[in-house]
C-alpha positions in Angstrom: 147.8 137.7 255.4 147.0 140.7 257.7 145.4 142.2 254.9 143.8 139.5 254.0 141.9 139.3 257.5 141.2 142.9 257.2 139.5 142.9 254.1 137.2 140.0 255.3 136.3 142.0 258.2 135.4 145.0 256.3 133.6 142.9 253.6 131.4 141.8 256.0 130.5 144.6 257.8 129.5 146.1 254.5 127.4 143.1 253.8 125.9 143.0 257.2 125.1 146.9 257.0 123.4 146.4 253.6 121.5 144.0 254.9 120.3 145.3 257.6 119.1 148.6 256.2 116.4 146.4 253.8 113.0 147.7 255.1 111.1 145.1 256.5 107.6 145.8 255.0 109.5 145.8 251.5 110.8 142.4 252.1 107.3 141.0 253.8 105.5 143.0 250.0 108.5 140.7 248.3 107.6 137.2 250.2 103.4 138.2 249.7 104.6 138.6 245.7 106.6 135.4 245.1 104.3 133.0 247.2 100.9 134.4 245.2 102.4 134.4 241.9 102.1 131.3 239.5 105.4 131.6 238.0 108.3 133.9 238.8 110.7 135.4 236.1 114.5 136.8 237.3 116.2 139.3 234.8 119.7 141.4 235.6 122.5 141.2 233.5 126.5 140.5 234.3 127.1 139.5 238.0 123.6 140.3 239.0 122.0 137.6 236.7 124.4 135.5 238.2 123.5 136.0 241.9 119.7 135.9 240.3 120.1 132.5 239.1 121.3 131.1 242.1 118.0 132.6 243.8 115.8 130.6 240.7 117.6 127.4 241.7 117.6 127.8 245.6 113.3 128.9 244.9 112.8 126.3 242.6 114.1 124.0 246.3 110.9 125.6 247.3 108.4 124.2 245.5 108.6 127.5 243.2 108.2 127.8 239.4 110.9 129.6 238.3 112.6 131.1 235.3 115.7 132.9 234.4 114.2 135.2 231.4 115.8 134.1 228.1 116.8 130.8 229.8 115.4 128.0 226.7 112.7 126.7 229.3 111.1 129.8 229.9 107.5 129.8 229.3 104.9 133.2 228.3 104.8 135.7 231.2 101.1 136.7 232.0 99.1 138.6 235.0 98.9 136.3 237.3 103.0 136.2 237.1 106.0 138.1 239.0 108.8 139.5 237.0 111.7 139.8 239.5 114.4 142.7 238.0 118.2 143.4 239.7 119.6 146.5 238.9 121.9 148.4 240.8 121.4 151.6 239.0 118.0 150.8 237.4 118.8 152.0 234.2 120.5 148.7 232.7 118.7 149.0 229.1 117.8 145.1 228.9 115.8 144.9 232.3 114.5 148.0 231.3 112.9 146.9 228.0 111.9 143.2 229.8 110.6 145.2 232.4 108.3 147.2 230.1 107.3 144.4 228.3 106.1 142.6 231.3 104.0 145.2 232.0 102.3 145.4 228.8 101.4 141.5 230.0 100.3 142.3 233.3 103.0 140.8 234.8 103.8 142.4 238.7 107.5 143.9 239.2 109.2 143.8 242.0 112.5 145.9 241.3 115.7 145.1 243.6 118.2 147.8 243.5 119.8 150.7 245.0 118.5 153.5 242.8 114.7 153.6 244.0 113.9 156.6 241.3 115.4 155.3 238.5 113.8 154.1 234.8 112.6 150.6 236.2 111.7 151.5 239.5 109.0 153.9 237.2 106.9 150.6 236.8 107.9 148.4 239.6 104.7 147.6 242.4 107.3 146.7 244.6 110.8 148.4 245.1 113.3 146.7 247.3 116.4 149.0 248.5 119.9 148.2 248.9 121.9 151.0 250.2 125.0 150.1 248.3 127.1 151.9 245.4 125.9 152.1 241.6 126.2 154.1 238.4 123.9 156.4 239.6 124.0 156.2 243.2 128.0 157.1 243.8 128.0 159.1 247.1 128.0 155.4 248.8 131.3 153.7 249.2 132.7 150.2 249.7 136.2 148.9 249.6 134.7 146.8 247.0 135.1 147.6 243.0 132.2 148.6 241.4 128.5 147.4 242.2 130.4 144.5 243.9 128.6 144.6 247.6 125.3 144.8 245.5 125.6 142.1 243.9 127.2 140.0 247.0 124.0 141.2 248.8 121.7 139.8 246.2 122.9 136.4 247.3 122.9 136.8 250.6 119.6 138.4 250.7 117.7 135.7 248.6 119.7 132.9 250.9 118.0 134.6 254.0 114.6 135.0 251.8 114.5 131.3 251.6 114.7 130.6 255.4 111.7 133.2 255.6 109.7 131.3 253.1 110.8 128.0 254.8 109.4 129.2 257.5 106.1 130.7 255.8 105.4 127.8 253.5 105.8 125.5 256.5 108.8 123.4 254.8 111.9 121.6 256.2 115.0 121.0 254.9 113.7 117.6 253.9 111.2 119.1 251.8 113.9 120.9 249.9 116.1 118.1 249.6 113.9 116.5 247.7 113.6 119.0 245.5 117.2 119.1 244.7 118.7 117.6 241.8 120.0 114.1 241.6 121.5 113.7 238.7 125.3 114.7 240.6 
């Protein structure tokens, strides 16, 4: 179990120092986006759509109208709208094209990834940088596989988002709670 213990530790020092090398102003552009924008799309693909989804149901908590894009409820994007796009290297090919897309509809981009050149980033109004490993962005390590501390940091980051818009939008847990579903 040593082992076990030591690989906590180290996990969470690489989440912790991910974290806290997000710039500030990037995340305070983020909050401005998502609290102006009527409705708020999420697109990433494999484990990053799946930390995204999380962040559509924790926002929805929020009083937030929110869609996972090619989810069967997801209504037309337009310019008053925010398309939110997770990419660890930036160059996935289907946020890429959704990304493009949602620019030809007006759509604002905030693009959260660690690659802050890359294909998407090249229409993104907002970039968001995690200092983490990728396809293109190997010289950072982690005793993780793959893009795995990005993707652990997408959680974590929209988890710590929400207490910032609690806090902004003047809600209480209550608030959220009745929000949440009840159908369990």
């Amino acid at each position: 179990m040593t082992t076990y213990y030591k690989n906590t530790r180290s996990i969470i020092e690489e989440l912790s120092d991910l974290l806290l090398k997000v710039n500030q102003k990037d995340v305070e552009n983020y909050m401005t986006e998502v609290t102006k924008a009527e409705k708020i799309f999420f697109v990433g693909v494999g484990r990053v759509e799946l930390a995204l989804e999380a962040t559509v149901k924790r926002f929805s908590h929020l009083g937030l109208n929110c869609y996972m894009v090619g989810a069967l409820d997801e209504p037309p994007i337009g310019d008053k709208d925010l398309l939110i796009v997770g990419s660890g290297s930036g160059e996935s090919i289907f946020p890429l094209d959704i990304t493009d897309k949602a620019k030809q509809y007006g759509a604002r981009i905030v693009h959260l990834t660690s690659s802050p050149n890359s294909s998407i980033a090249q229409n993104a109004d907002i970039i968001v940088r995690f200092e983490s490993p990728s396809k293109s962005n190997p010289d950072i390590k982690s005793i993780q596989p793959m893009t795995t501390v990005f993707e652990q940091g997408l959680f974590i980051f929209h988890d710590i988002l929400t207490l910032e818009l609690m806090r902004k939008m003047e809600l209480s847990f209550e608030d959220l709670k009745n929000r949440h579903a009840n159908l369990e």
